[in-house]
C-alpha atoms as one frame of an Amber mdcrd trajectory, in Angstrom:
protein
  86.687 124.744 132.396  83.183 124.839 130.543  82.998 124.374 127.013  80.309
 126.029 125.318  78.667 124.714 122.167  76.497 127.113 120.112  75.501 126.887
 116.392  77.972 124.072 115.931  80.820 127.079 117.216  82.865 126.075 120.175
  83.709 128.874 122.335  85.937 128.076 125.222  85.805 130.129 128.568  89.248
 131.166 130.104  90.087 128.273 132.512  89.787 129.765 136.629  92.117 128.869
 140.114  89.657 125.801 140.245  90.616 124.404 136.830  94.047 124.685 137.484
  93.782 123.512 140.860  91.936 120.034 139.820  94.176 119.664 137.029  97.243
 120.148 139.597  95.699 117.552 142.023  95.129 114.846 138.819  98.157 115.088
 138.279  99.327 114.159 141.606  97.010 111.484 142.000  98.497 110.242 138.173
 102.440 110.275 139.604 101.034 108.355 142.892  99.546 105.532 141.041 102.930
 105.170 139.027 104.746 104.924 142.369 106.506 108.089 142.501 107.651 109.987
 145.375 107.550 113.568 143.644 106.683 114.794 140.479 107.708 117.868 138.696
 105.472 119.982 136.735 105.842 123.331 134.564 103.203 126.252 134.310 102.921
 125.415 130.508 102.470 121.105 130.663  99.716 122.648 133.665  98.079 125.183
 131.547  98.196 122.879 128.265  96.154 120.289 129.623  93.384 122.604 131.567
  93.323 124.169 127.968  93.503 127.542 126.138  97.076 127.660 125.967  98.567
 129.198 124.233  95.218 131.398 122.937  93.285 134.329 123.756  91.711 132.514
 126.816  95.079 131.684 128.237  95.600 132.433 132.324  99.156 132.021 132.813
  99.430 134.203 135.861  96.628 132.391 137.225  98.408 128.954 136.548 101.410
 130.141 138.320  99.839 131.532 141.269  97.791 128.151 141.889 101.358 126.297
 141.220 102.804 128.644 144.481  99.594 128.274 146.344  99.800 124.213 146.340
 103.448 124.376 147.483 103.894 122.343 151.039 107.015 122.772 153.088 109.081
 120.039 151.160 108.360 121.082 147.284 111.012 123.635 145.421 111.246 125.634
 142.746 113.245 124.398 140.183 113.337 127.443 137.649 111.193 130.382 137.612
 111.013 132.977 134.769 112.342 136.592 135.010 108.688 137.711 135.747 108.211
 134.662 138.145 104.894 133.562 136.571 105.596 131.908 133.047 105.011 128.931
 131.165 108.814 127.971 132.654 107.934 128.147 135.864 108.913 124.520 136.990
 108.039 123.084 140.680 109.044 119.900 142.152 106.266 118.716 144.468 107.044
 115.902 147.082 104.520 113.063 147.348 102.254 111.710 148.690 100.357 115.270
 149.190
């Protein structure tokens, strides 16, 4: 996500796939260096630390859809909201990736 500064005013684009996607794969590569063997992560923790969430900006859809997308044969859904793409929406991914 870019930041943009203007007149001491920071205005914040809404985060894309790619942000999420990075974010997604740092936090793999953060549960690998602690030794784990999966790591489970939920659309809001996700979408928190890309940014704009909660707020205006916010891409929850988005966030969930990148979630599904990075899914491998061995990962599960753990709980998933009524509408399938909330901050709730909770995945356990299997590691190494």
């Amino acid at each position: 996500m870019v930041d943009i500064i203007n007149k001491n005013i920071r205005i914040s684009k809404a985060p894309k796939a790619e942000d999420f996607r990075n974010m997604l794969k740092k936090m793999f590569s953060e549960a690998i260096e602690k030794g784990k063997d999966y790591v489970i992560i939920d659309a809001g923790e996700l979408h928190s630390r890309v940014g704009n969430y909660p707020g205006k900006n916010s891409r929850m859809p988005n966030c969930c859809s990148v979630m599904r997308n990075e899914m491998k044969l061995l990962d599960k859904i753990l709980y998933e909201p009524p509408s399938g793409k909330g901050s709730s929406l909770k995945i356990e991914y299997k590691l190494p990736r």
